[in-house]
N, C-alpha and C positions, 0 to 999 in steps of 0.2 A: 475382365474385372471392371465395375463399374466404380465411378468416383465415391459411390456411397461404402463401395468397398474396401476401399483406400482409406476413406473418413475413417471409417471403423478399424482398420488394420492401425491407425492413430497417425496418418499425416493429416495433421491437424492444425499446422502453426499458422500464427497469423501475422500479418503488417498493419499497421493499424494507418493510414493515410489521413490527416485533419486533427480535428479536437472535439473530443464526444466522451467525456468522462464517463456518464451516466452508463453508454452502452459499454464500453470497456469493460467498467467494471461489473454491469450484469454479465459478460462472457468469464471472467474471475471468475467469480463464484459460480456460475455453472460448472467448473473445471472442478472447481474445490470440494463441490459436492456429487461429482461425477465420480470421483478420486481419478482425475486424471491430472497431466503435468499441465502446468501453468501454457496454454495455445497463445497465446498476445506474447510474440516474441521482443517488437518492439512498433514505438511510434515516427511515423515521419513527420514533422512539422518543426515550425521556426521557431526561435527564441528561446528554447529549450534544450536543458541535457538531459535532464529526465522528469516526470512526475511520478506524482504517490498515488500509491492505490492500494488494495487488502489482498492476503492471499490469506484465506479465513478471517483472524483476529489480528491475523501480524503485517504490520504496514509495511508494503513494498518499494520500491522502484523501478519504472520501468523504463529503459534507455530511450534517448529521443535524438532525429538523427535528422538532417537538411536536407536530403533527399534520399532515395532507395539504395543510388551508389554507394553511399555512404556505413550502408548496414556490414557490418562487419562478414567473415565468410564465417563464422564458428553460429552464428543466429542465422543467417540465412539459408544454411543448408538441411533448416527446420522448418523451412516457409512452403507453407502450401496455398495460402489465402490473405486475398486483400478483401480489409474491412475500410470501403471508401466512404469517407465522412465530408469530404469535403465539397463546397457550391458548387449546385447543377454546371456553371460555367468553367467550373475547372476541373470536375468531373472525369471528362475525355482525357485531358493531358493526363492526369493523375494515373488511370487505369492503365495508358498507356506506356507510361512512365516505367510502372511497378512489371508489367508482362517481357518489357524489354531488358529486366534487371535479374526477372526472376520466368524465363522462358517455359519450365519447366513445373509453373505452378495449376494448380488447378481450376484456379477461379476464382470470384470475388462477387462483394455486393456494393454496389452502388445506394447509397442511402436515399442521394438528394432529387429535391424535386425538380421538375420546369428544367430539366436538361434538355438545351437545344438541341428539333429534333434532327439537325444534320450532325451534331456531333451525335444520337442517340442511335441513326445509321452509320454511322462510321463504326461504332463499336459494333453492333452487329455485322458488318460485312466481315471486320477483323477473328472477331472471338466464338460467333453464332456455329454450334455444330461442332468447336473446339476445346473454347473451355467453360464450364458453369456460369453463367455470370444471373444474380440475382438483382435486380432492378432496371431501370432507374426508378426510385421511389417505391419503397417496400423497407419491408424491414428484416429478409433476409433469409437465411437458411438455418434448421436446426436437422440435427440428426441425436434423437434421443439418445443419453448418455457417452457421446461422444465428442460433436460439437454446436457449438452454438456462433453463429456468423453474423450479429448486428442483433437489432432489438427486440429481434421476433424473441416471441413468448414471456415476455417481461422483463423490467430493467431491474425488480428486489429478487431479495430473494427468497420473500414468499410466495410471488408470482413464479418463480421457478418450481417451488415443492407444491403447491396446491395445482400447479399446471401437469406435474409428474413427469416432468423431462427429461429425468435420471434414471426411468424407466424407460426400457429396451419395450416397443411395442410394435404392431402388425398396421395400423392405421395412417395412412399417407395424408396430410394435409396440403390442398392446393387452392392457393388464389391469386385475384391481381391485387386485389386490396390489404394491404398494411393493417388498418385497424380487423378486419375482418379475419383474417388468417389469426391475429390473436385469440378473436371469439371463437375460432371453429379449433383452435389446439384448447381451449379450456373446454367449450362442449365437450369433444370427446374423452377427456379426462372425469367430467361429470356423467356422461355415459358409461361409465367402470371401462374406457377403453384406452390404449395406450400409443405413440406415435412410433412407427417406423421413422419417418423422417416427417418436416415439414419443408413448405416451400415457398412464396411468397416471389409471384414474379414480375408483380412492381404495376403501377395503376397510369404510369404515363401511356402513351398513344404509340410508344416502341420499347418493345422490352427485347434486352439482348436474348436470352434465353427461352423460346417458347415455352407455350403452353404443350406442345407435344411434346417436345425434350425433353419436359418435367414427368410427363404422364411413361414416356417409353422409360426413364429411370423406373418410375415403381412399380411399371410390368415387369423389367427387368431384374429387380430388387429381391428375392427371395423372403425378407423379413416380410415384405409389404405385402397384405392380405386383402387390401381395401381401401378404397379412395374418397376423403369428405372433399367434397367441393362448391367453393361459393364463388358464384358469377354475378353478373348485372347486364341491366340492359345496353345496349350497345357494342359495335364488335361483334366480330363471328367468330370467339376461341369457343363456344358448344359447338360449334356447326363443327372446328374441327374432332371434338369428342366423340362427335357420331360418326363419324368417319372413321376415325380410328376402332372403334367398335364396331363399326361394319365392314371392316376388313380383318378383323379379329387379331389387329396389333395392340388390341384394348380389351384383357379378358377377364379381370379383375370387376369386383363389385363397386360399384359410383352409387354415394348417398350425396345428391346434389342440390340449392337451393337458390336459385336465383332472383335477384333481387329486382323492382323496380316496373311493380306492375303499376302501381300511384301513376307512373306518367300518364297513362288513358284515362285519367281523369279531367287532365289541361287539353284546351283547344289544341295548342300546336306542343312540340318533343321538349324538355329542359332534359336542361344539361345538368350531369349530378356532378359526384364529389370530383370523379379520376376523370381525366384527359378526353377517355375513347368511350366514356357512360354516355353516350347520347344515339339517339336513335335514329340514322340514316337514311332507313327503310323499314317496311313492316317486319321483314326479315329478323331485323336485331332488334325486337319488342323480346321482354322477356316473358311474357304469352309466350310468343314463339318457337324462343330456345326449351320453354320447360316442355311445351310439346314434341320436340325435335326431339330432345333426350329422353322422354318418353318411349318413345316410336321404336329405340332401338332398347330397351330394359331400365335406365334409367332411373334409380327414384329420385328425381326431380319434385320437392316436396313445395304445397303450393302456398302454405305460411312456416313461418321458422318455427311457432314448436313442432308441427309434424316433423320437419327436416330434425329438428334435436330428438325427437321420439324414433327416427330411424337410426342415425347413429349406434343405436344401441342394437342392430341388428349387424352390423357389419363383425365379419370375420373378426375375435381375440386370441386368446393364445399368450400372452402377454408375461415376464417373469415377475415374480411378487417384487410391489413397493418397498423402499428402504424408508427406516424414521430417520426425521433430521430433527436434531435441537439447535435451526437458527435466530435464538434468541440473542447468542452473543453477535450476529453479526447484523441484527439487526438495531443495536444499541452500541455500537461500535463508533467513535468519534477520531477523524485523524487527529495528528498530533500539530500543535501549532510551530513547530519545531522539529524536525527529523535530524538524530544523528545517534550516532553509537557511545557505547564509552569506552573510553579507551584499558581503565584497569579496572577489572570486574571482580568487584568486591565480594564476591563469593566464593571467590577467590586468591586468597592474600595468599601467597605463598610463606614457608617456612624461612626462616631464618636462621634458628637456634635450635638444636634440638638436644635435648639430655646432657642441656649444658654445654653444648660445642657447639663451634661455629658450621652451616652449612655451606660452602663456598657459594661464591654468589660470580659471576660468568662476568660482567659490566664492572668497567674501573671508571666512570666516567666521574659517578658523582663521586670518586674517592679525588681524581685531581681538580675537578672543581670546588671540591672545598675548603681543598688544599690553597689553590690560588684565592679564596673567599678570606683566608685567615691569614695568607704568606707565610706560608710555610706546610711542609709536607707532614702528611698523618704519618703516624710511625708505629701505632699498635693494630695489627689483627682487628681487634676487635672495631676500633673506630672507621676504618676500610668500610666494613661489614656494616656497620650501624650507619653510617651513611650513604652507603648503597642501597639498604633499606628504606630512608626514610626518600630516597629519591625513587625507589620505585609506587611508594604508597602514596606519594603524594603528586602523581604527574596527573589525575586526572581523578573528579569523582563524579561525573555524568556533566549532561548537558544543558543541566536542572540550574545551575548552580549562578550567580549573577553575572562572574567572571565569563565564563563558556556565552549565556546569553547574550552578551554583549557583543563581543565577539563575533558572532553567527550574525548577528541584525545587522552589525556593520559588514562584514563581507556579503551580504546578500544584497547590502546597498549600495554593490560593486567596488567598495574600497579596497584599495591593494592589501598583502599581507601584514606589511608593518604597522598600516595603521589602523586595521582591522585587530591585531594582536595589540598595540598600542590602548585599544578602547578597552580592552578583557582587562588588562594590567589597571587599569585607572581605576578597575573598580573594588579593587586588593585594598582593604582596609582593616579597622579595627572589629567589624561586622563579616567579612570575608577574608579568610587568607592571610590578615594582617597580625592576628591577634597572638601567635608565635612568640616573638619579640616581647609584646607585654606580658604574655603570659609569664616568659622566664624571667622577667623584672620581678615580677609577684614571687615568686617561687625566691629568688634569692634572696628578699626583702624577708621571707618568713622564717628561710633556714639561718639567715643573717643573725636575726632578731631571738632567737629560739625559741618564737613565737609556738604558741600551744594553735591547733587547727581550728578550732572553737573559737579559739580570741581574735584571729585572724581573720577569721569569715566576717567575726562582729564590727570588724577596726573595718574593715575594705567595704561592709554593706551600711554603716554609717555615713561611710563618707560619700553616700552616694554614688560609691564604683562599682561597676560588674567586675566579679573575678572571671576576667578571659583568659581563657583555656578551661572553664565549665560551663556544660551547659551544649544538649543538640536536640535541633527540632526531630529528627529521623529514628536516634536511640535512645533509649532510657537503660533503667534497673533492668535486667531480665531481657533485652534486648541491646548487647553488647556492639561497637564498631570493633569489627573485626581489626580494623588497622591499628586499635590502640592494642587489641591482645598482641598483634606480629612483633611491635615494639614492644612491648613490657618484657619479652623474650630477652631481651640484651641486659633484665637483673639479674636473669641466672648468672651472668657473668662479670659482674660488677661486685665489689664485696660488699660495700655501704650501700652506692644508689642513695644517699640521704634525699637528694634532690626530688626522684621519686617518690620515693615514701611520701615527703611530706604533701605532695600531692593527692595521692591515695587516700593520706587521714584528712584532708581537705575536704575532697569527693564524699569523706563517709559523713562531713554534718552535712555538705549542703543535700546529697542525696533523702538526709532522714526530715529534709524540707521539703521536697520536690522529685521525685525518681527519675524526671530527665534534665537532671540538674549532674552530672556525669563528667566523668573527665574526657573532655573528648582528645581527639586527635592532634590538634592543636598544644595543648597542656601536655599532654605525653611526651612530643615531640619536645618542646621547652625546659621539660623539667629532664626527661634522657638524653639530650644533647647537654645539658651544663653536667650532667654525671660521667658522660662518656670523657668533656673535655676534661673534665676536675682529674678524673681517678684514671685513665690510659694519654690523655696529652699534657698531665702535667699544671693546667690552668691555673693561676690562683683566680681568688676571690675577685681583686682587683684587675685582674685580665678578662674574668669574663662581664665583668659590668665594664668594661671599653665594649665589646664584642656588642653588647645588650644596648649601647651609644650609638652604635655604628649600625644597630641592623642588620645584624650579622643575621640573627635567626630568621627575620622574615625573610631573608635571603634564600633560607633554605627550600621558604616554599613557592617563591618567585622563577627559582629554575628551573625547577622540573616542571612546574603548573603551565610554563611556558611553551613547553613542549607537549602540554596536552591543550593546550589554548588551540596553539597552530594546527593541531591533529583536526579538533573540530570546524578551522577555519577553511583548511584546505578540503574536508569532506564537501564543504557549501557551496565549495568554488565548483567542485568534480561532480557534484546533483545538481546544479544552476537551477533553485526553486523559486529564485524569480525574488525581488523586492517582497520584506518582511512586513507584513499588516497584521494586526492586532487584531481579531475578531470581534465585533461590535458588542458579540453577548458578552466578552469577558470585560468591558468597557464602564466604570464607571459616569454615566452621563451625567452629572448633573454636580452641581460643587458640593465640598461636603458641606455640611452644618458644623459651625465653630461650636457648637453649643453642644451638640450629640456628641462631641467625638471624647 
């Protein structure tokens, strides 16, 4: 079984060695649109616990870890391949590092360039003949719809679908050169032809893995029908192709094209782009090589379009193309903030149903409120109604000002407390605060027997907002689910006045504005003076102490607390690094007193 067979069998996983976003996440989406499982099992570099990345539309995380020891065994016993990112000079330790962690892997590519060439023989003495290794300096290994190992065949991914590398094909691509092995995997995709694999074995002056190695896999290879190959002047890896063909360990068709006749133009040899492009002898003229691989069948073409016009002679066979619609991932923006929520509003659980209580499992916020008021709840229903409003109220995403704050300051390495400290400072009469006033208003109306109409009129005169109406997220016709969960505790109330008058509130100012609404807030204020009035007994006068004391914002200061810390401790567990602002969302310039 050869390693391409294994590839395909799907030991596929990767290590990712350095910091190379770009290609990472070209491997992603290759996976994504391969339909195969996520191969980038994790990253080794410093400073980090993990970064973001896309697995189609949906932003990921992918663990990050101080050296290879360190990779847990439940990831590592999916590791097949090192994708080494890191400088030519650290290179050797690195591959070395990863081979001695992970004995039993199959390979790796080397990205960087100018790797010293005593450490560029050392890896060959160690790995050459044992395991794959693609480089130094290339950009790697693909095996169509399988896997993709570094930058070959493109870092978007419309370079992936117009390349058709998700297509299973018969055509082997082989070079030393990085940019070229790109050109010759799109040729033959423009040639209606598809890749068995591709290969790319790196443009320094020592490559771990020869060019034979390369060639005896896609003899070896059953998909493989046909070899494109681009060489250049200098070095003698044709002279081995002829040999190999003339021993008939090379029986496959070669559409080949070597570069670098220009040199016989200059007096004396230049040196081109890669390490070993220079010309030593007449021998390594590329004259030379394209007659040599001539001699033994060869199409050694003598400008690049004849070489692109044979292409299309090579052996297909190929399975039909898939369509992709990567438009969502090509408009895809990460998030300037990553974190979950903690109570998913699409979600509210029941409460009440056909008028009875549903038991609810959590007595927390029943003695926390208990200790809030001094003294213990005594009805059913108040239990209930306050273990409600503590579950709806412990988090509403990461959006929100409190959470923001919160996250910026923990990611600006402050401890818990005073990272949780920052999120609480920002509880006001605009966030989180408005609770308290809300049920100020509310008693003030029922107090008064105030009609709703004259109430709106009295409180918008004087210049106040009635808080507890009013959300940017819901209107008419797009209801907060948290306020329907609560309104469930009127089935069980006989008056509820407190409610109601809220209700006829909502219905002027809604026939001003439709997202002028009772939110979650107002609910909360105007069901909590019902609950305490009509099951704990309140008077009038106890609960404006309560309404003194902030008792109600209290309500939503304790649970919110515990969804503060949820999000703070998520930032600490992803360590994403010091929080910046992105330029584009930056207002630069002061405003104008005069526009605003």
């Amino acid at each position: 079984m050869t390693i391409l067979d294994h590839i395909r069998k799907g030991e596929r996983g990767i290590l990712v060695s350095g910091n190379h976003p770009k290609i990472v996440q070209s491997i992603l989406d290759f996976d994504y649109l391969s339909g195969n499982s996520q191969s980038v099992q994790a990253i080794v570099t410093n400073g980090k616990r993990s970064q973001k990345f896309f697995w189609g539309t949906k932003e990921i995380l992918i663990p990050c870890y101080k050296s290879f020891a360190e990779v847990p065994a439940e990831k590592g016993t999916h590791v097949s391949f090192l994708l080494n990112v890191q400088s030519g000079r650290r290179a050797v330790e690195s591959t070395h590092a990863f081979f001695q962690a992970f004995p039993e892997a199959l390979g790796a590519h080397i990205f960087a360039e100018n790797v010293p060439e005593a450490h560029a023989t050392e890896l060959i003495e160690a790995y050459a003949g044992k395991k794959i290794l693609a480089g130094p300096s290339g950009v790697g290994l693909l095996v169509s719809g399988a896997l993709k190992l570094g930058a070959i065949g493109g870092v978007d991914a419309s370079q992936l679908v117009s390349n058709k590398l998700m297509t299973k094909g018969s055509v082997a691509v082989v070079s030393t050169s990085g940019g070229m092995t790109g050109e010759l995997i799109h040729a033959v995709a423009e040639a209606d032809r598809r890749l068995s694999f591709a290969f790319c074995i790196g443009g320094d002056r020592f490559p771990v893995s020869s060019l034979g190695e390369v060639l005896a896999l896609a003899e070896a290879d059953p998909e493989t029908k046909g070899i494109a190959y681009f060489g250049e002047l200098g070095g003698v890896d044709e002279y081995e192709i002829v040999e190999l063909i003339r021993s008939k360990k090379l029986t496959k068709p070669v559409v080949a094209y070597i570069a670098g006749i220009i040199d016989e133009s200059f007096d004396t040899h230049v040196q081109f782009g890669h390490a070993k492009a220079l010309v030593a002898n007449k021998d390594e003229s590329a004259r030379a090589k394209r007659e040599a691989l001539r001699a033994v069948g060869v199409h050694a073409a003598d400008s690049f379009p004849e070489f692109l016009k044979a292409l299309e002679g090579l052996p297909g066979g190929e399975e039909a193309d898939r369509e992709f619609d990567i438009a969502p991932l090509m408009t895809r923006r990460a998030s300037i903030l990553s974190t979950r929520e903690v109570l998913d509003v699409s979600d509210i659980p029941a409460f009440v149903e056909n008028g009875k209580l549903i038991p609810q499992e959590s007595s927390f916020m029943t003695s926390a409120t208990g200790a809030l008021l001094g003294k213990e709840l005594t009805s059913p229903v108040s239990k209930a109604f306050f273990e409600a409003v503590g579950k709806l109220l412990i988090d509403h995403g990461g959006n929100v000002s409190g959470a923001v704050t919160a996250m910026i300051t923990a990611r600006a390495g402050k401890d818990l407390v005073s990272s949780l400290s920052a999120g609480l400072l920002t509880i006001g009469p605009r966030f989180g605060g408005a609770i308290n006033d809300a049920a100020k208003l509310w008693m003030r109306g029922v107090a008064t027997k105030a009609t709703a109409a004259g109430f709106v009129e009295e409180v918008t005169k004087s210049g106040s907002l009635i808080l507890g109406i009013g959300h940017k997220k819901y209107r008419v016709g797009i209801p907060d689910p948290r306020v329907s969960a609560i309104e469930s505790f009127t089935e069980l109330l006989p008056r509820h006045e407190y409610f109601a008058f809220a209700r006829s509130v909502e219905e002027v100012t809604t026939g001003k504005n439709g997202s002028l609404i009772l939110n979650v807030d107002g609910a909360i204020a105007a069901l909590t003076l019902d609950v305490l009035a009509e099951c704990e007994g309140y008077s009038q006068k106890e609960l404006q102490i309560l309404a003194d004391a902030e008792f109600f914002n209290a309500l939503f200061v304790l649970p919110r607390t515990a969804g503060f810390m949820s999000h703070i401790i998520e930032q600490k567990r992803n360590d994403e690094g010091l929080f910046r602002l992105p330029d584009s969302l930056l207002f630069t310039r002061p405003l104008d007193e005069d526009s605003v």
